[in-house]
ZALOLO-366197 format. One line per field, with one value per residue (C-alpha): residue number from 1; residue in three letters; x, y, z. Coordinates in Angstrom, 3 decimals, decimal comma. Example, Ala and Ser with C-alpha at 12.3 -4.5 7.8 and 13.67 -1.06 7.14 Angstrom:
nr: (1 | 2) $
rest: (Ala | Ser) $
x: (12,300 | 13,670) $
y: (-4,500 | -1,060) $
z: (7,800 | 7,140) $
# end
This chain:
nr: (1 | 2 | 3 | 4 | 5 | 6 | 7 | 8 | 9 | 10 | 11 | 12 | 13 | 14 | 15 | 16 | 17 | 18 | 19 | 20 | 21 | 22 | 23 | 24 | 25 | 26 | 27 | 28 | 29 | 30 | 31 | 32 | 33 | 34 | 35 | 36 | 37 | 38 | 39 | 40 | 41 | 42 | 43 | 44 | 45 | 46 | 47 | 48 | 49 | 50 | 51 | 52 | 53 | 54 | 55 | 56 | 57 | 58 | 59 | 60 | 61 | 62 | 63 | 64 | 65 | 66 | 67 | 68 | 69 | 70 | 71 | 72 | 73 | 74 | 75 | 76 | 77 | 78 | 79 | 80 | 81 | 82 | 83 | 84 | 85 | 86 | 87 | 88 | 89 | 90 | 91 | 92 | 93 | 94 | 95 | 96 | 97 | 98 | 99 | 100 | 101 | 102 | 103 | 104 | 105 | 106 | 107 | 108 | 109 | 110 | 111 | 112 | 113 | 114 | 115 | 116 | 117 | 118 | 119 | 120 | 121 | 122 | 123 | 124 | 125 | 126 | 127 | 128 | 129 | 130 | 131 | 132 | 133 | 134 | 135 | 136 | 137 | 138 | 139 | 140 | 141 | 142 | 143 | 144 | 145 | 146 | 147 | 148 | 149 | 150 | 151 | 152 | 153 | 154 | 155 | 156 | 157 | 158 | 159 | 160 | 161 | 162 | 163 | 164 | 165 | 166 | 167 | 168 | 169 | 170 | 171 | 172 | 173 | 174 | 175 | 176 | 177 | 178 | 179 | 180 | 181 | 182 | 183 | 184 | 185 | 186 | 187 | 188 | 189 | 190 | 191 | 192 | 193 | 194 | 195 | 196 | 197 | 198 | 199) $
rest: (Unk | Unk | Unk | Unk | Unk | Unk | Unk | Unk | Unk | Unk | Unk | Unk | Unk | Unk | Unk | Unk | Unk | Unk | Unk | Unk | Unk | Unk | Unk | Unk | Unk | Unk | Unk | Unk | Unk | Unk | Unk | Unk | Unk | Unk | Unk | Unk | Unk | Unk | Unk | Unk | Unk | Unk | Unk | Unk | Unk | Unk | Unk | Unk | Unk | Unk | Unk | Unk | Unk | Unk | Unk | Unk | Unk | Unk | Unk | Unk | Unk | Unk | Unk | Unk | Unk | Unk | Unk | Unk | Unk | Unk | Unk | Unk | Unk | Unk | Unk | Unk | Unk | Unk | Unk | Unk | Unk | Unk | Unk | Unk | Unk | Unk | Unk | Unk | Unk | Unk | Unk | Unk | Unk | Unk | Unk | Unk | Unk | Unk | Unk | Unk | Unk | Unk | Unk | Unk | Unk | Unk | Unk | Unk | Unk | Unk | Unk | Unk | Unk | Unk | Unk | Unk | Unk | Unk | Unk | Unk | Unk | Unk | Unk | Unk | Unk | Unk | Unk | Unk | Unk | Unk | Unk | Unk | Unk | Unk | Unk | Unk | Unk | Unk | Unk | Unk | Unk | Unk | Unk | Unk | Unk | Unk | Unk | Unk | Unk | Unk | Unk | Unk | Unk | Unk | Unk | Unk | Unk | Unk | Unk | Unk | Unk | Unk | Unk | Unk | Unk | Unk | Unk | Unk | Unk | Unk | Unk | Unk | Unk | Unk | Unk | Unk | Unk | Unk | Unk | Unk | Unk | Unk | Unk | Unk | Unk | Unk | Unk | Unk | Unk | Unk | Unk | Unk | Unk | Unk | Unk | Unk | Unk | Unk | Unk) $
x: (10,623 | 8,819 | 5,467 | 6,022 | 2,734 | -1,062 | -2,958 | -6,045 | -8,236 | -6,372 | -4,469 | -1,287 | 2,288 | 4,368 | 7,856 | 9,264 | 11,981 | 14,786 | 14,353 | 13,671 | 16,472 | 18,987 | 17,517 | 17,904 | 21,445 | 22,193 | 22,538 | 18,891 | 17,182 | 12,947 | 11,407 | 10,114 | 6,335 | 5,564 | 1,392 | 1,548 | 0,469 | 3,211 | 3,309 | 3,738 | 6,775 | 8,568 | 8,592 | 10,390 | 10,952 | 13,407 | 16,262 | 15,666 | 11,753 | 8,898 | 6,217 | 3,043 | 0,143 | -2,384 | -5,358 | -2,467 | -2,177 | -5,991 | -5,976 | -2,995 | -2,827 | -2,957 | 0,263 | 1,711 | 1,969 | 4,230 | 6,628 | 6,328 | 7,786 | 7,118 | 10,140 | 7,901 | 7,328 | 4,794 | 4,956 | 2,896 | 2,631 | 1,140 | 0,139 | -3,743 | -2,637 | -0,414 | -2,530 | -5,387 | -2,801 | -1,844 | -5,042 | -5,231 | -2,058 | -2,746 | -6,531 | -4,562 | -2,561 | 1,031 | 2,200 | 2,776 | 3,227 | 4,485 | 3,610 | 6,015 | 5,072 | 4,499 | 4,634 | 7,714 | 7,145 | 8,181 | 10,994 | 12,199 | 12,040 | 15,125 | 16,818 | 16,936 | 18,272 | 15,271 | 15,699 | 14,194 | 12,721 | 9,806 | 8,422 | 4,490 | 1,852 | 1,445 | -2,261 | -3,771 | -2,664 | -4,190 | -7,232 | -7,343 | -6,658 | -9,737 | -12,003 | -11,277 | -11,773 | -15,223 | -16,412 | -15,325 | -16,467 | -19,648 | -19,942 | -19,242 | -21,675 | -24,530 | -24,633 | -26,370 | -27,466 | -28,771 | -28,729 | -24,871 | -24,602 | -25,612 | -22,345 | -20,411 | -22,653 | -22,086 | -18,075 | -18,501 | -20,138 | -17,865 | -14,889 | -16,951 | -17,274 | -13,469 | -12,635 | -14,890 | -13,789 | -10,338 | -11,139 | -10,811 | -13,018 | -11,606 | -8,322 | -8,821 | -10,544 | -7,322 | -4,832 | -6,285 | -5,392 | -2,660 | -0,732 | -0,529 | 0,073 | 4,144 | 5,393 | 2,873 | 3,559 | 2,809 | 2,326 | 4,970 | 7,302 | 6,355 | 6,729 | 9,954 | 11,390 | 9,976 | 11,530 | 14,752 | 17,482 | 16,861 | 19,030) $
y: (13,277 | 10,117 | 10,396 | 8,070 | 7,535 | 7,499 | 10,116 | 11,160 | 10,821 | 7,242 | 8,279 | 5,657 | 6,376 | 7,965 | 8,213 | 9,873 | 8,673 | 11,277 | 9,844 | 6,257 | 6,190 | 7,332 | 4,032 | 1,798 | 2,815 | 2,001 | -1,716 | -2,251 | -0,772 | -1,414 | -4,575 | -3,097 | -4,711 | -3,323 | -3,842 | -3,052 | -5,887 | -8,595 | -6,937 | -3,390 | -4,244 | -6,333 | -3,077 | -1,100 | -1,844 | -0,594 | -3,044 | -5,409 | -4,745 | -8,253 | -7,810 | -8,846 | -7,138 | -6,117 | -8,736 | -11,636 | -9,636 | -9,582 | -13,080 | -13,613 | -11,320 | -13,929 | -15,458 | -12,589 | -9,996 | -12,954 | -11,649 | -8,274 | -5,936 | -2,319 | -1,602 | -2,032 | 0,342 | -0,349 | 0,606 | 1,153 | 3,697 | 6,928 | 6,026 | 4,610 | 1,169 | 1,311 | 3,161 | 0,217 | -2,277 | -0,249 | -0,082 | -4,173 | -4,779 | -2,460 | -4,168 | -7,730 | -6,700 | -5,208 | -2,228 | 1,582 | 0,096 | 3,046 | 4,402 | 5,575 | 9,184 | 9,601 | 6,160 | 4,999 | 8,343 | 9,880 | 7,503 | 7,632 | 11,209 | 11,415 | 9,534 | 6,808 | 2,619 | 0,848 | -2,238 | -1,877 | -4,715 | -4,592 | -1,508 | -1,223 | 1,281 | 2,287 | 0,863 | 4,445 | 5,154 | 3,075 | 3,782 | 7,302 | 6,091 | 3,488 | 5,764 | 8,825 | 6,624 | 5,551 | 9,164 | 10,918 | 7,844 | 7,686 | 11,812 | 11,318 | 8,756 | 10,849 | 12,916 | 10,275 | 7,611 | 9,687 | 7,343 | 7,219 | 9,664 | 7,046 | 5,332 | 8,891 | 9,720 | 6,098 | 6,090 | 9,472 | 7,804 | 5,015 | 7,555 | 9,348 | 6,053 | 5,270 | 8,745 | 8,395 | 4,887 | 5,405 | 1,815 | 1,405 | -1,226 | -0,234 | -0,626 | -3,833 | -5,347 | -3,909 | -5,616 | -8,919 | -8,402 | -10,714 | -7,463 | -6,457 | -10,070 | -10,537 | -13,718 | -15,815 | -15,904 | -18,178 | -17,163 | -20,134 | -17,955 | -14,400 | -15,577 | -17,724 | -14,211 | -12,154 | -14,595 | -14,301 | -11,850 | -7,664 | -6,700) $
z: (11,306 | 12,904 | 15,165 | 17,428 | 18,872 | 17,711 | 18,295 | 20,820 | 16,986 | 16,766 | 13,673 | 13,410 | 13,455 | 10,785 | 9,863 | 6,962 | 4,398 | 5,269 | 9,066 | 7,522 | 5,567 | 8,765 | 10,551 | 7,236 | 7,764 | 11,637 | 13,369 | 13,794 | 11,439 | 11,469 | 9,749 | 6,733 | 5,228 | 2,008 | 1,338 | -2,011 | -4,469 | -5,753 | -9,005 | -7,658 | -5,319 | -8,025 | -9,967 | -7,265 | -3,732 | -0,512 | -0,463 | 2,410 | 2,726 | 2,950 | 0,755 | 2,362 | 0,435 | 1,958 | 1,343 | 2,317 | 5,738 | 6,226 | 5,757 | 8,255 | 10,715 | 13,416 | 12,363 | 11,129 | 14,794 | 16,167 | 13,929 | 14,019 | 16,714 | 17,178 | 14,910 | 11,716 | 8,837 | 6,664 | 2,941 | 0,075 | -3,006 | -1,053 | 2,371 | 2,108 | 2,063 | 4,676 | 7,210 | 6,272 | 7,570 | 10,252 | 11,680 | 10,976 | 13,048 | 15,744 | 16,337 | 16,200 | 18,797 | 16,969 | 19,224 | 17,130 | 13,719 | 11,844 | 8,020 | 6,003 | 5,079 | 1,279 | 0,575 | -2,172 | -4,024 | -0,963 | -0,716 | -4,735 | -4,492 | -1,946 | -4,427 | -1,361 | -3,122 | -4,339 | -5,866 | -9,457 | -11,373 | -14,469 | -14,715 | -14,475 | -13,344 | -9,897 | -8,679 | -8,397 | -11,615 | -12,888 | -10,803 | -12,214 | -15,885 | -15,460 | -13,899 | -16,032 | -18,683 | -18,097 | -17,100 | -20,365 | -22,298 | -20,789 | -20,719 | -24,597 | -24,946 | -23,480 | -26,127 | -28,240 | -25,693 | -22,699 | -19,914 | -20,346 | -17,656 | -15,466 | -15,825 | -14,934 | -11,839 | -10,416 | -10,887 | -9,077 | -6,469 | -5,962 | -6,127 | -3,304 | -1,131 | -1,816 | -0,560 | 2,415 | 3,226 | 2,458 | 0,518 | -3,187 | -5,002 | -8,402 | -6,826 | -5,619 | -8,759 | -10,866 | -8,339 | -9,383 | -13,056 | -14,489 | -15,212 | -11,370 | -10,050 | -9,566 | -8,243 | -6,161 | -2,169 | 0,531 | 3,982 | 4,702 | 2,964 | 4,234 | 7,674 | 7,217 | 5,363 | 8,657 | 10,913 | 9,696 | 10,429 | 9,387 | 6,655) $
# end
């Protein structure tokens, strides 16, 4: 099922992968932009999507809406990226950019092609491994060094903001690692790929 249109609360456009994958399939199917980090789409991706993470878009939005139409999708693990970029495009001027629903879980859970390449963990995986972490470590710690809480209530706290913000500063600082970087990409090359014919 797609929603075609924003809503009155400015929420953007969704489609889901049943309905995404039955426009994959027909003579024009949409410009798919996955925002997930190089690293995380080398791992999986939908055959014939453009990765253009999410800071790289930020950074380019100006050159990027030439390219893209109201026929995009944009991708990412669950949905918070995407929406992020949605709301990027839409303020630069890209008309009812759509999210796909669900993210690639939604996607590898039809069963739908994905292109499969080294496997690594999905960003908010590791986001709940590294934060967990820290909170039982530092809950553990408390027991002989007090002030250890400290570290526990301010992970909370930044897990609050993240929620609140729909931002992720852990997530973020983990993207940059040199075990979530894939291939380095130019803008050059994004918008050569994005200019070129849909698969």
């Amino acid at each position: 099922m797609t929603r075609n249109a924003p809503t009155a609360g400015g929420s953007p456009a969704t489609i889901d992968a049943a309905t995404l994958a039955q426009l994959m399939a027909t003579a024009r199917p949409p410009r798919l932009v996955d925002v997930r980090t190089s690293g995380e789409f080398e791992t999986a991706h939908i055959p014939g999507s453009h990765n253009v993470p999410l800071d790289l878009l930020r950074a380019h939005l100006s050159d990027l809406r030439t390219h893209l139409d109201d026929h995009v999708v944009l991708v990412c693990g669950s949905g918070q990226r995407a929406t992020a970029a949605a709301a990027d495009l839409a303020a630069a001027g890209v008309a009812n950019p759509r999210i796909l629903t669900g993210g690639m879980g939604a996607w590898q859970s039809l069963d739908a092609p994905v292109r499969a390449g080294r496997p690594r963990w999905e960003l908010e995986r590791q986001v709940r491994l590294f934060a967990g972490s820290l909170v039982l470590g530092s809950v553990v710690a408390s027991t002989v060094l007090p002030r250890a809480k400290w570290v526990a209530a301010g992970i909370g706290t930044g897990l609050t903001v993240a929620a609140l913000t729909n931002t992720c500063t852990m997530a973020m600082l983990l993207a940059k690692l040199p075990y979530n970087r894939g291939p380095r990409l130019d803008i050059g090359g994004v918008i050569a790929a994005l200019g070129g014919p849909r698969p």
